[in-house]
VEXTOR-665758 format. One record per residue (C-alpha): residue number from 1; residue in three letters; x, y, z. Coordinates in steps of 0.02 Angstrom, whole numbers, m for minus. Layout:
N
node k=NUM	r=Ala	xx=X	yy=Y	zz=Z
...
***
This chain:
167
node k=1	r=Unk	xx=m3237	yy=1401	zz=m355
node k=2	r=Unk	xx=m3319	yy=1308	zz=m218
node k=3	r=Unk	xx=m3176	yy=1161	zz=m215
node k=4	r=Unk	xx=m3049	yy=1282	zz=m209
node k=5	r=Unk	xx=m3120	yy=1361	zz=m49
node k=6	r=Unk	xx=m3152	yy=1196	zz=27
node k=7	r=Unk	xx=m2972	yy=1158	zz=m33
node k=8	r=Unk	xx=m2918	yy=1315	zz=41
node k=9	r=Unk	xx=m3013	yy=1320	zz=226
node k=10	r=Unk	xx=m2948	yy=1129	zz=245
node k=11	r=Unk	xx=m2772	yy=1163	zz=211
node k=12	r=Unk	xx=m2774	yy=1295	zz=336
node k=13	r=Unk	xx=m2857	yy=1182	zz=454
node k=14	r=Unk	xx=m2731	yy=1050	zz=439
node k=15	r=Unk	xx=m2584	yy=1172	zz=449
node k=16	r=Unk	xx=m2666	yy=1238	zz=609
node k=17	r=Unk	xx=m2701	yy=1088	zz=685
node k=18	r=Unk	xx=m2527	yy=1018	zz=626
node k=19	r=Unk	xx=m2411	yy=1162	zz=722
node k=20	r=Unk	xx=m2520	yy=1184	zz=875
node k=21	r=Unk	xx=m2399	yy=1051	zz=955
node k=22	r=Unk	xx=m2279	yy=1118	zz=888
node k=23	r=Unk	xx=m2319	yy=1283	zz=989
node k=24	r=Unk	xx=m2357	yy=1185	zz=1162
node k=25	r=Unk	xx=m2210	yy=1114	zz=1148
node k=26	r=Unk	xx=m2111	yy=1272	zz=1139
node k=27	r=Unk	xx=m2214	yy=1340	zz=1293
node k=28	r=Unk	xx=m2164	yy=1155	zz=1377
node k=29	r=Unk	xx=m1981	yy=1197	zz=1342
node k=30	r=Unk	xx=m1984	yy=1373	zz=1389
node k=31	r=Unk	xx=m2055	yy=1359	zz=1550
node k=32	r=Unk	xx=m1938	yy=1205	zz=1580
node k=33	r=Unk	xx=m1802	yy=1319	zz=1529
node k=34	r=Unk	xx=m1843	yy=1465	zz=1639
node k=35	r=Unk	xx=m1876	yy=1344	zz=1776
node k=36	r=Unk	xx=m1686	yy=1238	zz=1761
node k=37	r=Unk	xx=m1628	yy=1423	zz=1766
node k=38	r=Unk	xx=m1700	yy=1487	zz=1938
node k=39	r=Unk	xx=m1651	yy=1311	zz=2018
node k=40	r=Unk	xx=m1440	yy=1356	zz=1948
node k=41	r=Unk	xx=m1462	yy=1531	zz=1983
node k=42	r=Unk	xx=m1521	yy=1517	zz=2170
node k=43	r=Unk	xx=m1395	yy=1332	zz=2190
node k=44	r=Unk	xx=m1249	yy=1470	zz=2137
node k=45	r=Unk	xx=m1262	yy=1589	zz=2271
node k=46	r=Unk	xx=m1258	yy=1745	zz=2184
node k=47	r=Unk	xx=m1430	yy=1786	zz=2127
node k=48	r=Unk	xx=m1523	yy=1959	zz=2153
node k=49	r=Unk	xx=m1707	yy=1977	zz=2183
node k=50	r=Unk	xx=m1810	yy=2125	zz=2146
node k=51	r=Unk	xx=m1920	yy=2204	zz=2257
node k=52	r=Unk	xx=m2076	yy=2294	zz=2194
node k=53	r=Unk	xx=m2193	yy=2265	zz=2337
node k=54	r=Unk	xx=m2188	yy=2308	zz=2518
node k=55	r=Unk	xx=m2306	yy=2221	zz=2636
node k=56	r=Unk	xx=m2293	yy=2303	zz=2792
node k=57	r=Unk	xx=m2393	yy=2219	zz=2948
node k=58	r=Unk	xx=m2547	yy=2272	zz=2999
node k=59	r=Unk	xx=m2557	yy=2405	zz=2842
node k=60	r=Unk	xx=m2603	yy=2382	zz=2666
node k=61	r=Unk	xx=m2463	yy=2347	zz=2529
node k=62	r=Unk	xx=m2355	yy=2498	zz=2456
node k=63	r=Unk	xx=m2317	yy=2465	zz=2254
node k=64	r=Unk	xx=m2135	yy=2517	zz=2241
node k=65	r=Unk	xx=m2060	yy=2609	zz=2104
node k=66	r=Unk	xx=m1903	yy=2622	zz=2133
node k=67	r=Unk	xx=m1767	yy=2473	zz=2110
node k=68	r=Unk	xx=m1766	yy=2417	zz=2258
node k=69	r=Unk	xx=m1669	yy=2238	zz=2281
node k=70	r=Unk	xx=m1604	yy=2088	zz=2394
node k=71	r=Unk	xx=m1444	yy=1996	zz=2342
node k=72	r=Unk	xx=m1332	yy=1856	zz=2398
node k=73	r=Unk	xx=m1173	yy=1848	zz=2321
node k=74	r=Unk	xx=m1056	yy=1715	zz=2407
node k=75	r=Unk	xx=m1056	yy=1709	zz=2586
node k=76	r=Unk	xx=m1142	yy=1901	zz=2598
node k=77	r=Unk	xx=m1293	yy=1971	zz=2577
node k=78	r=Unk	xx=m1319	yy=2142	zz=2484
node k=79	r=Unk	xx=m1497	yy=2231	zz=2542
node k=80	r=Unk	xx=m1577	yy=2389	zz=2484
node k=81	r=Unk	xx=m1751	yy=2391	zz=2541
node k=82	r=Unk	xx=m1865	yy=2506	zz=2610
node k=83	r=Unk	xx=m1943	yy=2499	zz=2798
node k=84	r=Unk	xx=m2109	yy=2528	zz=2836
node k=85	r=Unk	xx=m2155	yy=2497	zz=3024
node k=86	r=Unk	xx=m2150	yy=2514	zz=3184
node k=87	r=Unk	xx=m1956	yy=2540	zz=3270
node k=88	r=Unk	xx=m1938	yy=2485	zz=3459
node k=89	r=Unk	xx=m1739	yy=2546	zz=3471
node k=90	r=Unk	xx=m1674	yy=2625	zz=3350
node k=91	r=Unk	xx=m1503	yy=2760	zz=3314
node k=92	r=Unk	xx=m1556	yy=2916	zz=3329
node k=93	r=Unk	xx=m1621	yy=3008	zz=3160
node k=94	r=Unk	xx=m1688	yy=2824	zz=3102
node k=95	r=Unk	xx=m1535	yy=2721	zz=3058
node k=96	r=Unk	xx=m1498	yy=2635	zz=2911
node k=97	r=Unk	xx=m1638	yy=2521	zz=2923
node k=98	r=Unk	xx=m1638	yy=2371	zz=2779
node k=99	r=Unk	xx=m1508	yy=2479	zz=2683
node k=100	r=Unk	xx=m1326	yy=2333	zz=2724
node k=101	r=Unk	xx=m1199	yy=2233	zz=2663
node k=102	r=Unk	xx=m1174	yy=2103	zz=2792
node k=103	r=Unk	xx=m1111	yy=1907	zz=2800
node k=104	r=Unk	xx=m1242	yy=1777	zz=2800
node k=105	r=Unk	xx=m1264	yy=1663	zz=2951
node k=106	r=Unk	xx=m1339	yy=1489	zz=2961
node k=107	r=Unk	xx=m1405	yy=1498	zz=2768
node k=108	r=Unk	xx=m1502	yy=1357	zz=2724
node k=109	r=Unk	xx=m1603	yy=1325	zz=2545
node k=110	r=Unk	xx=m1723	yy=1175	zz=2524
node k=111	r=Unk	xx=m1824	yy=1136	zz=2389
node k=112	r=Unk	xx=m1981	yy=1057	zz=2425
node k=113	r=Unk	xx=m2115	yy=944	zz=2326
node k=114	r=Unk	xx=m2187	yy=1074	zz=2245
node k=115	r=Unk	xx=m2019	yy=1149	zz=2166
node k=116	r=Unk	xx=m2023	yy=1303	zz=2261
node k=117	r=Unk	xx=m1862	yy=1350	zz=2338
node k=118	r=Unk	xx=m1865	yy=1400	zz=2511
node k=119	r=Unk	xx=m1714	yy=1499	zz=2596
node k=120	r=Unk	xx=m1660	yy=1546	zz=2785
node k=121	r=Unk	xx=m1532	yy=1639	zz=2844
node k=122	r=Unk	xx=m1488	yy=1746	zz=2984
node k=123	r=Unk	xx=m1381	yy=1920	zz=2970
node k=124	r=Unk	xx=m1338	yy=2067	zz=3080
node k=125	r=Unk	xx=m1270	yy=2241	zz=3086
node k=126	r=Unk	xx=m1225	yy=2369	zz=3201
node k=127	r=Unk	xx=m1403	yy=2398	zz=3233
node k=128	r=Unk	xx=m1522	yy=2264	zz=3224
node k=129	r=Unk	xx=m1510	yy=2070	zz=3181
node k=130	r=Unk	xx=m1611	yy=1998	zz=3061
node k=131	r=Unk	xx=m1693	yy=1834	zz=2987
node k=132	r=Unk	xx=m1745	yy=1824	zz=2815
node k=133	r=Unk	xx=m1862	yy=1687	zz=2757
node k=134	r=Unk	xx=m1875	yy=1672	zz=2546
node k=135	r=Unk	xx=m1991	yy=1593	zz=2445
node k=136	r=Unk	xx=m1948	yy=1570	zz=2263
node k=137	r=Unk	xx=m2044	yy=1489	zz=2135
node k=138	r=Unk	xx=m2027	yy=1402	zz=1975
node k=139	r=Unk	xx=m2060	yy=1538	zz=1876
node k=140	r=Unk	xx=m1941	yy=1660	zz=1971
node k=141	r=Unk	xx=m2073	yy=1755	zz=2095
node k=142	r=Unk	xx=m2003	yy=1797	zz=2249
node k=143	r=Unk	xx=m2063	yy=1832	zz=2432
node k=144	r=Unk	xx=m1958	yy=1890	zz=2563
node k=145	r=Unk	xx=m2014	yy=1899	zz=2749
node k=146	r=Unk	xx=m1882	yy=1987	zz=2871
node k=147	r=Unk	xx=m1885	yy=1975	zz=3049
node k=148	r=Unk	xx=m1795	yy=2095	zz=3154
node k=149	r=Unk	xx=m1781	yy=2135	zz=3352
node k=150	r=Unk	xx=m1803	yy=2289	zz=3345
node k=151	r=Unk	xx=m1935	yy=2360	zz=3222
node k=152	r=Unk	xx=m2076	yy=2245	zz=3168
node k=153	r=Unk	xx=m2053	yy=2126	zz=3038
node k=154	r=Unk	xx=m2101	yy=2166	zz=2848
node k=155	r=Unk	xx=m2126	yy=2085	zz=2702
node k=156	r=Unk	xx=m2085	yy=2122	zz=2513
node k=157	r=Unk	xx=m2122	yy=2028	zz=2344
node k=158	r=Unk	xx=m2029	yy=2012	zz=2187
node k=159	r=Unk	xx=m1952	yy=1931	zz=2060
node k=160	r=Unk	xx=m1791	yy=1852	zz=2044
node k=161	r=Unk	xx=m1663	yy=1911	zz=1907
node k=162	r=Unk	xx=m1608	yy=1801	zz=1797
node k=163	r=Unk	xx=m1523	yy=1904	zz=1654
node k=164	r=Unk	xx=m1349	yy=1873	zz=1717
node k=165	r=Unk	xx=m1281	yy=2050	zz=1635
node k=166	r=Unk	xx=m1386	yy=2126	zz=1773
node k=167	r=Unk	xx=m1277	yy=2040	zz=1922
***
């Protein structure tokens, strides 16, 4: 009885130690996977990031809840994002704030040593122009500072969406 446990417990043992690379090696792939994706997802110009954190300045962060979002498609950018802040000139009743379709200006995308991808581009409306400054990383967190000229600037973070049915 005692051989068969011993028999037993190192079988197990062996089987355990056997697969664990097995299992790192699946993480390895994954990750390299998820990271290949971001990098042809961002390189195509038609990628959508999700917003679920506002950062206004000088207050603390507001957790949103609702799907708010940022996309490029082409040579235009898509954005549905709240505004909290100050406004120096604004329409009358508030204005549309971040809430545009409008066509990109000057974009620019950079990757740098560390993988992350780093975006500029410029955009305007009828009331405001803007700068936005992205940050995505290898695993597909996003941060998105916008600078405008006439309300103060604001920052959001996210995640970028890689499910293509979604876009």
């Amino acid at each position: 009885m005692e051989t068969k446990k011993r028999l037993v417990v190192s079988l197990l043992a062996v089987a355990i130690i056997g697969f664990t690379p097995l299992f790192a090696q699946n993480k390895k792939e994954i990750k390299e996977k998820r990271i290949a994706a971001v990098k042809e997802r961002v390189e195509s110009r038609n990628y959508e990031i999700e917003v679920n954190r506002a950062l206004p300045m000088g207050a603390p962060s507001i957790t949103l809840t609702y799907d708010y979002s940022l996309k490029i498609k082409n040579d235009s950018v898509y954005s549905y994002l709240p505004y909290y802040g100050r406004a120096y000139s604004i329409p009358y009743g508030g204005g549309k704030g971040l809430n545009f379709r409008a066509p990109l200006k000057k974009y620019e995308m950079e990757i740098d040593h560390k993988g992350r991808i780093n975006i500029r581009f410029e955009t305007q409306n009828s009331e405001d122009h803007f700068k936005f400054i992205i940050n995505i990383y290898d695993n597909g967190s996003a941060n998105i500072d916008v600078n405008m000229q006439n309300r103060q600037s604001i920052s959001y973070y996210g995640d970028l969406n890689i499910d293509k049915k979604k876009n």
